[in-house]
N, C-alpha and C positions, 0 to 999 in steps of 0.2 A: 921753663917750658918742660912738661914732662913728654915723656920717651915714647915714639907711637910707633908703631908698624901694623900691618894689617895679620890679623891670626884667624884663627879657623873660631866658627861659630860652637856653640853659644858665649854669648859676654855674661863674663862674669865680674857685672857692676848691674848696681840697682837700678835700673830703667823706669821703675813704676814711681816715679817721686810724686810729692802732693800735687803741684803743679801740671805735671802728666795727666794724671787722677782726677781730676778738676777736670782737666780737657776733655778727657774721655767722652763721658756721655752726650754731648752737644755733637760729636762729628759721629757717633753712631745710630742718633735720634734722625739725625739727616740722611745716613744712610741707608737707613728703615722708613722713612718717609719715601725714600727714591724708589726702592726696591719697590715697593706697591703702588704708586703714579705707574711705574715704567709698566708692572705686571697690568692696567687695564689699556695699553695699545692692541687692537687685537691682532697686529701683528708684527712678531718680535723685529724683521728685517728693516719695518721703518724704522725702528732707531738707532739698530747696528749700523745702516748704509749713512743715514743722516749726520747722527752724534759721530760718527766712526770718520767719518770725513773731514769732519771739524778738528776730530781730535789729532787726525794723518797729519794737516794743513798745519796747526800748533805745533805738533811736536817735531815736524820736521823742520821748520822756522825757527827752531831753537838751535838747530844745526845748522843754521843760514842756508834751508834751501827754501826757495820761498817763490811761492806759484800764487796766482790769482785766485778767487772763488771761481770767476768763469770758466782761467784754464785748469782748475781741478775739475768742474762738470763735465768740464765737454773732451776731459781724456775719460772719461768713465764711459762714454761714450761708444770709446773704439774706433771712431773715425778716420776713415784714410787720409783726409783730408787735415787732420789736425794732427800735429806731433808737439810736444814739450816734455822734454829733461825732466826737468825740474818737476812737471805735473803727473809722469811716468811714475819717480822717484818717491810721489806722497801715495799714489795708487798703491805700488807696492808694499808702502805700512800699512793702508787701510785689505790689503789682502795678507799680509801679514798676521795681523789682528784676527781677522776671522781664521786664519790654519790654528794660531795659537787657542783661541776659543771654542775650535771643533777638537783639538788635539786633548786640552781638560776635560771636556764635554764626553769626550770616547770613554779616557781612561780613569779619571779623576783624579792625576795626577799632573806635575809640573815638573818634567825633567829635562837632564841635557839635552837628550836628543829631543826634544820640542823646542827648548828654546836654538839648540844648532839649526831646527826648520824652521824654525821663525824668523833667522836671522838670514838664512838661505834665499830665503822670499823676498826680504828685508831689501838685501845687498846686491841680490839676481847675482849669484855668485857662491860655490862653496869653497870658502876660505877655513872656514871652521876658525877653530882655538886660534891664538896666536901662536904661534912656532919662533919665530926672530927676535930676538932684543932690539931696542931703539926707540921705544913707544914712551912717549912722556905725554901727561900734561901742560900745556903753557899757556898765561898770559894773552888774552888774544890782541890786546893793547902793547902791551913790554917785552913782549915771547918770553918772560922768565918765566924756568919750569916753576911750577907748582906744585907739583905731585908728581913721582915716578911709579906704576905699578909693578907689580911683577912681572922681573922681565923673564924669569927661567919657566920653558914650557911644560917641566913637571909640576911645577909651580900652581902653575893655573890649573891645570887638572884637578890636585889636589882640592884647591880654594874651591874648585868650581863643582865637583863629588859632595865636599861639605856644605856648599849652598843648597845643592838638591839635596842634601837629606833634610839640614834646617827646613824646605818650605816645603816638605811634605810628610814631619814628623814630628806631629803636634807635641810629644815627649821629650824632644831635645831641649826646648824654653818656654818653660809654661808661664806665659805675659799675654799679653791682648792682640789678638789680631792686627790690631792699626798698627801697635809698635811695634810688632814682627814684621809686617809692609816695609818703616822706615828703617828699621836693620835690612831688610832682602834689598831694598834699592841700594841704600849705602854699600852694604857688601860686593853685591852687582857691579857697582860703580868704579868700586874702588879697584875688583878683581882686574879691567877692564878687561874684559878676556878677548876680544874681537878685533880686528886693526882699525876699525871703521862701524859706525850704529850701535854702540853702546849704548848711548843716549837715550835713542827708540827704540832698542829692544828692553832696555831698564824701565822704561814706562809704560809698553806693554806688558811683561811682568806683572806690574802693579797693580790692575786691573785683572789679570787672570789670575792672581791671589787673593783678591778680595771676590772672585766667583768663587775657590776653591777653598775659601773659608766658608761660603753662603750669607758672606754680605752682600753679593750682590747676585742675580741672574742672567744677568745680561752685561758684555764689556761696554757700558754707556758714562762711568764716572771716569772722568779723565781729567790728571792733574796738568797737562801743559798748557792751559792758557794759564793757570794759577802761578808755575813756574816763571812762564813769559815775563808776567806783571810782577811779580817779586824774585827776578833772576841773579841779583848781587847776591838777597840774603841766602837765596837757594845754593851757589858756589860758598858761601861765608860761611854757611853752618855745616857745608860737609867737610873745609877746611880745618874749623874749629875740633872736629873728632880729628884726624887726621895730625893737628899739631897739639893740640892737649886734653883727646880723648874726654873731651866734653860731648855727652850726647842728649840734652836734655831740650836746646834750643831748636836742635836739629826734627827730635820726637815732635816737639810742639807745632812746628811750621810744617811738618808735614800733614796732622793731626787738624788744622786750622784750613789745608789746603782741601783735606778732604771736605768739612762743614761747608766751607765757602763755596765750592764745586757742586756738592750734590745738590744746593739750596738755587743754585742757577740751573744747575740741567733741571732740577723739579719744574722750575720758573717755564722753562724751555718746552719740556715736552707737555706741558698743560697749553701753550700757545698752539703749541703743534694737534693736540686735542682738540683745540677752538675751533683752529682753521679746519681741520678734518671734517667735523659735526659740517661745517656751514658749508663747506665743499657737499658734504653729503646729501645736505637737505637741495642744497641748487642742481647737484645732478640728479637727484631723486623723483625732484617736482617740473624737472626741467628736457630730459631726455631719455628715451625709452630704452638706451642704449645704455644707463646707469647699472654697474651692479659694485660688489665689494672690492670687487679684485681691479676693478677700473680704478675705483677709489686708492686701493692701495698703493698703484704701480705709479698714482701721480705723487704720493707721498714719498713711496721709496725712494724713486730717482727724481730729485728736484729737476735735471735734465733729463726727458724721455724721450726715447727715438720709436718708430713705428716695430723694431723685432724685440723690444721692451715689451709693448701691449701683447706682441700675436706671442709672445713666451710666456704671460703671465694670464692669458686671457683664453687661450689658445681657439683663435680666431684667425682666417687670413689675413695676409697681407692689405687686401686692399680695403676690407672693414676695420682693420689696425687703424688704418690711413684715415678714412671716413671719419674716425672717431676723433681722431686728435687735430681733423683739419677742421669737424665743424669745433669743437673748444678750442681753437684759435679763432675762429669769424667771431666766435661769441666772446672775446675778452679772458677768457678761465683760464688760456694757454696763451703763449707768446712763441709763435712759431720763427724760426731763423734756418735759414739756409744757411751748409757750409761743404763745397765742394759740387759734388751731385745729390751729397743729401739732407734733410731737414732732420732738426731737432725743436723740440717743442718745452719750455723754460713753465715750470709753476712758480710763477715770479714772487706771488705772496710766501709761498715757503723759502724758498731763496731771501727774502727778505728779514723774515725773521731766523735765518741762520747766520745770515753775515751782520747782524746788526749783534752780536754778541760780544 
């Protein structure tokens, strides 16, 4: 077994192998297919709030916290009346997500201090860096460690200075975007620099480097359901660099995750087009009360409440009301009571979100 420790960026071992190379173009073609489906939504919010929820829901169910589709809707909500943990806890990645993508968005840069507020939002807490030794990886079956990261807090400083310069100094390793991705998570990963949400701040990362390469424009490609589904090989192949500095299987499966991912979100948001158009032509030809932003607010939040419409529409309250109570008489909406107040369910989009 040869001799691994974790060292500061760039590697200096060949990453671009044939086999890499090969890979290449199929998870970029899909990329660039995604990037221009997602550019004709006419508006970017549906599918940060939609995709971005889905992606909260996965990636935090990787970290065994694991909330309903319902109870993720109905805490987006706000409701006094409803409280969950767990569905709290996905909220705050899917508000994570968006600080991190307004923070590239400003400065067009990815650094500590973004990812320390990301993970602030994250954790609703600022712990920052690690400070204390005693952080291991184990086993979640056998508790045997499997990996100890850095425990010394200059340590991580360092590791953690050198990542930000790697993912924002395209001169440090001139390789391909996708492989620099599967270096910055593995690095990330391995730094563990956080006591807590490594996981989910490693794979929001992911995503806000492939907008700050401009492979994508919007955080909508998300690898954790791709993880989920392949989560042995996902721990296997970052073991495998780790105990013999093998990184070529590790390249590929990430490389595979992305193809596989954008070719389902494409799948996804052309459904979400479908239903949009036919939602449009029924309100269009159906209520005089139809217009874009109506259209929009039931796509945004698959769960909408009446200060939903009177903020997006900005109409009263009790025409808010009017509007969402006749699309419940008419079937469009699925109205539910909880507490003193209602919410109103686009059960077709709900449909094709959780059917994924």
């Amino acid at each position: 077994m040869a001799t691994w420790s974790l060292t500061s960026l760039p590697l200096n071992i060949d990453l671009e192998t044939k086999n890499v190379l090969k890979a290449l173009p199929a998870a970029h073609a899909a990329l660039a297919e995604l990037k221009g489906i997602a550019s004709t939504i006419p508006n970017q919010n549906i599918l940060i709030n939609t995709l971005g929820l889905q992606e909260a829901k996965d990636s935090s169910a990787i970290e065994n916290i694991i909330t309903t589709h319902d109870d993720l809707y109905k805490s987006g909500l706000n409701l006094d009346a409803f409280k969950s943990l767990q569905a709290k806890e996905v909220q705050n990645y899917i508000s994570a997500l968006k600080k991190g993508f307004e923070l590239i968005t400003t400065t067009g840069l990815l650094t500590n201090k973004s990812i320390l507020q990301i993970q602030e939002i994250l954790e609703d807490n600022k712990a920052e860096f690690r400070k204390l030794p005693g952080t291991a990886l184990k086993n979640a079956v056998t508790g045997e460690t499997i990996y100890t990261p850095p425990q010394n807090y200059e340590e991580i400083l360092r590791l953690m200075a050198n990542l930000e310069q790697y993912i924002n100094d395209p001169e440090m390793q001139n390789c391909d975007p996708l492989i620099k991705m599967a270096i910055i998570h593995f690095q990330f990963e391995s730094i563990h620099p956080f006591y807590d949400g490594n996981g989910r701040t490693g794979r929001i990362i992911n995503i806000l480097y492939l907008i700050l390469e401009k492979r994508q424009t919007l955080p909508i490609l998300y690898l954790s359901k791709y993880i989920i589904k392949h989560k042995a090989d996902y721990y296997r192949f970052l073991q495998k660099i780790r105990e013999d500095n093998l990184w070529e299987d590790w390249i590929l499966f990430m490389l595979k995750g992305v193809e596989e991912t954008a070719k389902e979100t494409i799948e996804l948001i052309l459904k979400i087009k479908e239903l949009m158009l036919d939602y449009k032509h029924r309100l269009r030809n159906n209520y005089k009360f139809y217009s874009q932003d109506l259209l929009n607010n039931l796509f945004k939040h698959p769960y909408t409440k009446i200060e939903f419409v009177v903020n997006d529409l900005g109409v009263s309250r009790l025409t808010a009301a009017n509007y969402l109570n006749k699309l419940a008489d008419d079937k469009m909406l699925r109205k539910h009571k909880l507490g003193t107040a209602n919410y109103y369910i686009n059960e077709e989009l709900v449909g094709l979100l959780t059917k994924r």
